[in-house]
C-alpha positions in Angstrom: 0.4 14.9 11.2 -1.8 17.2 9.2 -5.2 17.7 9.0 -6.8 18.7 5.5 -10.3 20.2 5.0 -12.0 21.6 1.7 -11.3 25.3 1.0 -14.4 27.3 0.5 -12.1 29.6 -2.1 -11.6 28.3 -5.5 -8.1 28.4 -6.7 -6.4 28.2 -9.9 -4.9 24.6 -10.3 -1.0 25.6 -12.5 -1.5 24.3 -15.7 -5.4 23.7 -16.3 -7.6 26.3 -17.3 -10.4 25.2 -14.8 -10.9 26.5 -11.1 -10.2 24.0 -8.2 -11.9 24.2 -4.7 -8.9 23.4 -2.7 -7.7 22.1 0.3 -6.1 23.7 3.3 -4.6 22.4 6.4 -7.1 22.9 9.0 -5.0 21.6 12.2 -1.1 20.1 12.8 -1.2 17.5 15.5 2.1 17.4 17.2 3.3 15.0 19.8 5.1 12.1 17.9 8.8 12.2 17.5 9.3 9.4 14.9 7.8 7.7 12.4 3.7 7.4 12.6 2.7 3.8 11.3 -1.2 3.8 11.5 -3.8 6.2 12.1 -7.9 5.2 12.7 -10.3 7.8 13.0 -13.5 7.5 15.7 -16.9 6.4 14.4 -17.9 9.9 15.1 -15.0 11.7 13.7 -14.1 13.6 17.0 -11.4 11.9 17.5 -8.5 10.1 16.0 -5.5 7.6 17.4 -2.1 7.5 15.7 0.5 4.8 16.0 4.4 5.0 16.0 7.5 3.1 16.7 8.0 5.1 19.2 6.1 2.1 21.0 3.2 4.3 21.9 -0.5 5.5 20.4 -1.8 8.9 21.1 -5.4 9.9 20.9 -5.8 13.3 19.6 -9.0 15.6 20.2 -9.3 16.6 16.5 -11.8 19.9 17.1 -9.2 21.1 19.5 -5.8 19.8 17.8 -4.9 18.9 20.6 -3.8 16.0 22.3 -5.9 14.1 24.9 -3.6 10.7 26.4 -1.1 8.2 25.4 -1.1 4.8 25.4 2.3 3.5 26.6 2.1 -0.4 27.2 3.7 -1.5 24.2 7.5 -2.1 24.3 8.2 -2.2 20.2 7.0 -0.7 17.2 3.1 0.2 17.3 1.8 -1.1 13.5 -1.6 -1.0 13.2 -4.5 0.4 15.3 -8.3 0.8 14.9 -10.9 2.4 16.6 -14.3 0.2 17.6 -17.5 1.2 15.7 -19.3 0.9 19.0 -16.5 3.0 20.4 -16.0 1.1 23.2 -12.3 -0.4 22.4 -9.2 0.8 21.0 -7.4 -2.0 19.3 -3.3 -1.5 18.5 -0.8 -4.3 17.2 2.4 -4.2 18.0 5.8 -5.8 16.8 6.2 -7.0 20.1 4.1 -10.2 19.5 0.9 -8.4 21.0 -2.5 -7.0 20.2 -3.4 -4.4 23.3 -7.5 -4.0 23.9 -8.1 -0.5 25.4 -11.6 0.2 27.3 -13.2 2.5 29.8 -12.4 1.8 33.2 -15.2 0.1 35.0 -17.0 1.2 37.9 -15.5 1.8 41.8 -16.4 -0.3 44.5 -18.7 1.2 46.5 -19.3 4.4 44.4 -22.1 4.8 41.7 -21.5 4.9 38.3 -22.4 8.7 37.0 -25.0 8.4 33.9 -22.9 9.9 31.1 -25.1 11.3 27.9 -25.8 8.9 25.2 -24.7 12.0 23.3 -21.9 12.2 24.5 -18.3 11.6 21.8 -15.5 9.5 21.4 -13.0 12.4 22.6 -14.6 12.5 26.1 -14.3 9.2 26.9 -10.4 8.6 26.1 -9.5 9.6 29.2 -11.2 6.4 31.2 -9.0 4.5 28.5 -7.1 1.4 29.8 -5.6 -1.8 29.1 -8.2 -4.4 29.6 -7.0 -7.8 27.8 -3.6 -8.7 26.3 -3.7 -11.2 22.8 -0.2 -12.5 22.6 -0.3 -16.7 23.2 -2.6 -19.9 22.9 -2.4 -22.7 24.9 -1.1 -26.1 22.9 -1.5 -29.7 24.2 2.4 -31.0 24.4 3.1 -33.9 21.7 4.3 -36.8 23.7 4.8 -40.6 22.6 1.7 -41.6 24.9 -1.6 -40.0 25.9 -0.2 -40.2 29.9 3.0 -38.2 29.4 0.6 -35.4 27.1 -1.4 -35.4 30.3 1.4 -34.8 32.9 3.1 -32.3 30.9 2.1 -28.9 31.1 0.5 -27.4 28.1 3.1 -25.7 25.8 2.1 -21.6 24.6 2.7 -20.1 21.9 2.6 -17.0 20.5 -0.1 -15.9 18.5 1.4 -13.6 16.0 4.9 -13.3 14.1 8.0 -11.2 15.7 9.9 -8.4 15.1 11.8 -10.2 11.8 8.4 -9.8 9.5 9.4 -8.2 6.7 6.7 -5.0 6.6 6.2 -2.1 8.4 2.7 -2.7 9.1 0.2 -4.9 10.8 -3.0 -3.2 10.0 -6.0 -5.0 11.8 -10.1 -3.9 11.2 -13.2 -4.3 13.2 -15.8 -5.6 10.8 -18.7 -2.5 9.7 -21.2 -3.7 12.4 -18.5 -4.2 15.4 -19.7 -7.8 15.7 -16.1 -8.9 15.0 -12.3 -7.9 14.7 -9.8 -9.4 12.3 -6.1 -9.2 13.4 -3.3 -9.9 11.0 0.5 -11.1 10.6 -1.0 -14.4 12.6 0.8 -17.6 12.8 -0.5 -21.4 13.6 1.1 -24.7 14.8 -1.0 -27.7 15.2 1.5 -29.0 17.1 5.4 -28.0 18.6 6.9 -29.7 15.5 4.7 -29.3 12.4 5.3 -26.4 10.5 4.2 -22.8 10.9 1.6 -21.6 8.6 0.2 -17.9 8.2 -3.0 -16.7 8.9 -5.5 -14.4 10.3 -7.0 -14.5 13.6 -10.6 -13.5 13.6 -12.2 -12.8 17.7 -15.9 -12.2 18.6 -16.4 -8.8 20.4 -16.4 -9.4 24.1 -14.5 -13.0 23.9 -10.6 -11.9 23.6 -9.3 -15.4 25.7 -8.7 -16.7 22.5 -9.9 -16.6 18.6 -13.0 -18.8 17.2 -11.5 -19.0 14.1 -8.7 -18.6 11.7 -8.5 -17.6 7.8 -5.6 -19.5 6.1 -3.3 -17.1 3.6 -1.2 -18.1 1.3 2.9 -19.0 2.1 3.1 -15.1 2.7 2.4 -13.5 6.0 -0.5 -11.0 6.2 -0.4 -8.0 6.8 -3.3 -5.5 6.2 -7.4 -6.5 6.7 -9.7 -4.2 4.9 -13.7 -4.4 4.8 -15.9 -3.5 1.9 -18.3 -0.8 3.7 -21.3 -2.4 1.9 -23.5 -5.0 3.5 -24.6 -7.6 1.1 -27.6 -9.9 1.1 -27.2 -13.4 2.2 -27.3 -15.8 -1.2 -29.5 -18.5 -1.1 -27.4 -21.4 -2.2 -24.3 -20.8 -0.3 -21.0 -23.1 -2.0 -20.7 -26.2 0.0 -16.9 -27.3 1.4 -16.7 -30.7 1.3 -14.5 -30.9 3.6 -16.3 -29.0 6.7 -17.6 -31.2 9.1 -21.4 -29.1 9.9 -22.8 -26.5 9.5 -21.0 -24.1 12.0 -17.5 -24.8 10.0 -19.1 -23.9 6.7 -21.4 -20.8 8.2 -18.8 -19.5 10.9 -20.4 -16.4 11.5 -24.1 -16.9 11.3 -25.6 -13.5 10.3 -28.6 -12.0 8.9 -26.0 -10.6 6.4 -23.2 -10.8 4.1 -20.0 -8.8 4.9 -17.3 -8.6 2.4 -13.5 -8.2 3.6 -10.0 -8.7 1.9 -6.4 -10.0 3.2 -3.2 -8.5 2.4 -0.4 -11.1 2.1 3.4 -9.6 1.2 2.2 -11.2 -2.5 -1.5 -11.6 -2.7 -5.0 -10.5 -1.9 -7.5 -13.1 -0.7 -11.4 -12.1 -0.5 -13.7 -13.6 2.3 -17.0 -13.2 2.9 -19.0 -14.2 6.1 -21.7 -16.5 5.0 -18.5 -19.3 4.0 -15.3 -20.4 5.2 -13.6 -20.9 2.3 -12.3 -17.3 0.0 -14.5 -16.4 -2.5 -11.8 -14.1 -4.4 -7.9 -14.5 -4.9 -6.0 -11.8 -6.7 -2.0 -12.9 -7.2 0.9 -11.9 -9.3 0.0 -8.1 -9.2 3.2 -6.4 -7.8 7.0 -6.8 -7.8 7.1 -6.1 -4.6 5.5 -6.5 -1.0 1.8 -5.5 -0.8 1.2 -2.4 1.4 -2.0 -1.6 2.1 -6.0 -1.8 0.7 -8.3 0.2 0.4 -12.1 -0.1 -1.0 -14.4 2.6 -2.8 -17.4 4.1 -0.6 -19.5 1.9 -2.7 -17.6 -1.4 -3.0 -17.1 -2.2 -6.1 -13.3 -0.9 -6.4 -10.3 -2.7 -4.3 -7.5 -0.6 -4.3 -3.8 -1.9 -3.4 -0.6 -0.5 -2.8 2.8 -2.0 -2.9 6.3 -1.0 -2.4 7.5 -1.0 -6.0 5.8 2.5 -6.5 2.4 1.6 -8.1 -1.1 0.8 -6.6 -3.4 -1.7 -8.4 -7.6 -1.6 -8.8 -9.7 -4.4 -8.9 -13.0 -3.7 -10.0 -16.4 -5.9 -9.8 -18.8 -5.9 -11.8 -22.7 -4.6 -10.7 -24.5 -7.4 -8.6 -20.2 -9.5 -8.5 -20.3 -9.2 -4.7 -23.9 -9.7 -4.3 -27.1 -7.5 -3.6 -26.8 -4.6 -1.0 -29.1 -4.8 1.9 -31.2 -2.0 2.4 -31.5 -0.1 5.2 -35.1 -1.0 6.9 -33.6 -4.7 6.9 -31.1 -4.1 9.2 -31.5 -4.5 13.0 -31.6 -1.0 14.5 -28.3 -0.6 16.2 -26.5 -2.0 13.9 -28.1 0.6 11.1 -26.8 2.9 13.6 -23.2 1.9 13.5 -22.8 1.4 9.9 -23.8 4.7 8.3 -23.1 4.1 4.3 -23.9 -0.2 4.4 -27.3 0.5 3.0 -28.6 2.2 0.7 -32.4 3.1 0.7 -33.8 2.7 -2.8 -33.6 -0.9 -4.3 -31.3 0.0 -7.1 -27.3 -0.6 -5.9 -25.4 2.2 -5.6 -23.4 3.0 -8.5 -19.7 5.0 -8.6 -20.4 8.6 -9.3 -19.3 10.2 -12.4 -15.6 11.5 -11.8 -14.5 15.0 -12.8 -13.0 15.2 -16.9 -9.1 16.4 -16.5 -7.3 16.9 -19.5 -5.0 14.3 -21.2 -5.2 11.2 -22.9 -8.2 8.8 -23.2 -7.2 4.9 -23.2 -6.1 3.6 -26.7 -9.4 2.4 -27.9 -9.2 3.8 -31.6 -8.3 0.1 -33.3 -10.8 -1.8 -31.1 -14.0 -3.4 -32.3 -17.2 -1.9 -31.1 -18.5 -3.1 -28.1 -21.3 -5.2 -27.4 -24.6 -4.9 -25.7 -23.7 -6.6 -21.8 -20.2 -4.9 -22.2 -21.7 -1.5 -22.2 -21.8 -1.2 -18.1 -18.1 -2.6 -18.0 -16.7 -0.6 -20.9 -18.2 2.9 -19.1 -16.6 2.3 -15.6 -13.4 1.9 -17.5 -13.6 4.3 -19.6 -14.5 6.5 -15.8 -11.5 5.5 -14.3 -9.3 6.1 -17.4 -10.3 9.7 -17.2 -9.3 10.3 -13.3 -5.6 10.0 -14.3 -3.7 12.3 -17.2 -1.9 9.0 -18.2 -3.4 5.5 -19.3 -3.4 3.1 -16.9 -3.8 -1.0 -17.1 -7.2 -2.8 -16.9 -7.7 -5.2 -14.1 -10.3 -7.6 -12.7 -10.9 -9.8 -10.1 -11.0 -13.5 -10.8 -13.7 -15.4 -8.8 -12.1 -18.4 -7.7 -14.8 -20.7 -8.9 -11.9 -23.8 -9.1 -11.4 -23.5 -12.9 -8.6 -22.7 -14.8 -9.1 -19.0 -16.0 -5.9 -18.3 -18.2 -4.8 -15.4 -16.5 -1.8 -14.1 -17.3 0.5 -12.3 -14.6 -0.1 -8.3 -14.7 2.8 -6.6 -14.2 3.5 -3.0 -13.7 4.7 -1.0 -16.3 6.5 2.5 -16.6 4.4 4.7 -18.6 6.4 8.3 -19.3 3.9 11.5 -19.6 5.7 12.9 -22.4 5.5 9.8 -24.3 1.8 9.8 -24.2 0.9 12.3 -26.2 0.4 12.4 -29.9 3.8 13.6 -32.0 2.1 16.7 -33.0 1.1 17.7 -29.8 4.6 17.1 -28.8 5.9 19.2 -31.5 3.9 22.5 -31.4 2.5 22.4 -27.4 5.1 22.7 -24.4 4.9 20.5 -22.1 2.6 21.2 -18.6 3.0 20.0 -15.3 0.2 17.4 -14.1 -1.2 18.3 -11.0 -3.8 16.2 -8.8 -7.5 17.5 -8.9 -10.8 16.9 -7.1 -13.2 14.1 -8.1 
């Protein structure tokens, strides 16, 4: 693995007439020999633990490049790790069928625990690092004819999450921005030993790992990657009813001065939750040929990135106020404000995408379009942003609020653009053609 940090020299980018500042590699961490399947950085960046299926995490020191233990319980494929905003756990998911929880060691009998500084970071405190709980099975009542025989037999357990036969790569769980919380994917659920399985996501309160207090349903795709917008949101004051909850607890699971805004990767679809309701508040489908890979949300939450493996990555984009309101800083409790750096912002006014960098080529086909109108002028401008961060055109997306209603969208597909292609004919015919290369935003 390589480590990248801006280059103080500017460079001349092949091609473009403008100076680039640069990257160069500031450290190679060495150590895995195979594939690396997940990586999470430390809440204060001094660390950072990899994942590989060589059924093992290492925690590297990053200052040093060097690394500091490994973490050697799993017997298949490591998938997905995370580190704790609290850093106090290490979470890694495994093909194996189990979700490890790493901690510090606690305290000898008979010997006093040593005060360590409150200043003290993530890289010294790997080394205490253990296995402290286990998330593989749930206990199930057995199904019997009569209630005496479901008392006399044992209760049947099942395993939590799907095997080795799921077809991804990757199992990429999150802790939620404020560590109150920790969503795990590729879940799966039985009511009972004969009724059918169904895919979800396991959601576990910090501190209570015997077994989940809830699960979000998915689709008839497994799930496989949790991301979490880094923006907290205002709580709305009429939240949407579900009929079919039973109180208040099943349609407010999480009970928080807060909103938190978080999205689920099925192999074919992206479902948006929020915390203040049970039911999604988003569903994005029919965006990829293939299996999704992986998400990925903008600093200030109001683009969704998404990768698949047919080659191409989607962006969903919401509009100003789409989400909700952000929650300023002075309104959150102070340890949480501590943990979540960039979740508030401190003037009133939401934060707002900042202007990308102009590279040359094409602007999106707009010549034969009417003129826009007044409440389109916000929309049309964060398009017309985005356009301008790639040399070729790309295809407009948005998300569609599930709201119940039919909305007439039509499926988006992916389609091959070729560079050459894009340009006028005269340009074509009098300019030789130049190699695009990537360049700072």
């Amino acid at each position: 693995m390589y480590l990248w940090k801006p280059s103080l020299e500017t460079q001349k980018v092949f091609g473009l007439e403008e100076t680039d500042p640069g990257w160069k590699t500031s450290a190679a961490l060495r150590g895995h020999t195979d594939d690396v399947q997940d990586l999470a950085w430390a809440p204060d960046s001094s660390a950072l633990v990899s994942g590989s299926i060589e059924n093992i995490c290492i925690i590297w020191d990053v200052e040093a490049g060097a690394r500091k233990c490994r973490l050697e319980d799993h017997r298949h494929y490591v998938q997905g790790v995370t580190w704790d905003p609290a850093s106090e756990f290490i979470i890694s998911q495994s093909a194996d069928r189990t979700c490890r929880v790493y901690g510090s060691k606690g305290p000898v009998l008979g010997k006093k625990k040593g005060k360590k500084s409150q200043a003290a970071s993530s890289v010294h405190t790997v080394l205490d690092m253990q296995c402290l709980h286990v998330l593989s099975k749930r206990a199930m009542p057995a199904s019997g004819p009569s209630e005496q025989e479901q008392e006399d037999s044992k209760p049947q357990r099942l395993s939590l999450f799907q095997d080795e036969q799921l077809n991804s790569f990757f199992r990429r769980l999150a802790w939620s921005p404020d560590g109150s919380f920790l969503v795990v994917p590729c879940g799966q659920y039985k009511q009972t030993a004969d009724s059918p399985t169904l895919f979800t996501a396991y959601v576990y309160a910090r501190g209570h790992w015997a077994q989940p207090f809830l699960r979000l349903p998915a689709t008839n795709k497994a799930v496989v990657a949790i991301r979490f917008c880094p923006q907290l949101f205002s709580l709305r004051d009429c939240p949407p009813q579900d009929d079919g909850a039973a109180d208040t607890q099943q349609q407010q699971p999480f009970q928080l001065p807060y909103r938190m805004v978080f999205a689920i990767a099925t192999l074919d679809s992206i479902i948006i939750y929020d915390t203040q309701q049970a039911s999604p508040i988003a569903v994005l489908g029919a965006l990829h040929f293939e299996a999704v890979t992986d998400l990925a949300w903008s600093c200030d939450g109001t683009f969704l990135a998404i990768s698949s493996y047919d080659g191409y990555c989607s962006i969903a984009s919401f509009d100003k106020g789409e989400l909700g309101e952000f929650v300023l800083a002075a309104d959150l409790p102070p340890h949480i404000r501590e943990r979540v750096a960039c979740a508030a912002k401190q003037a009133a006014p939401a934060a707002s995408t900042p202007q990308p960098h102009k590279t040359p080529g094409p602007a999106s086909g707009s010549a034969n379009m009417p003129p826009p109108s007044t409440s389109q002028a916000s929309r049309l401008e964060q398009e017309e942003d985005f356009n301008r961060m790639s040399p070729l055109p790309m295809r407009k997306m948005t998300a569609c609020i599930a709201t119940g209603e039919k909305s007439g969208m039509k499926r988006i597909a992916p389609t091959p653009i070729v560079a050459g292609n894009s340009r006028p004919d005269s340009t074509q015919a009098t300019k030789k053609a130049r190699r695009i290369a990537p360049e700072a935003v």
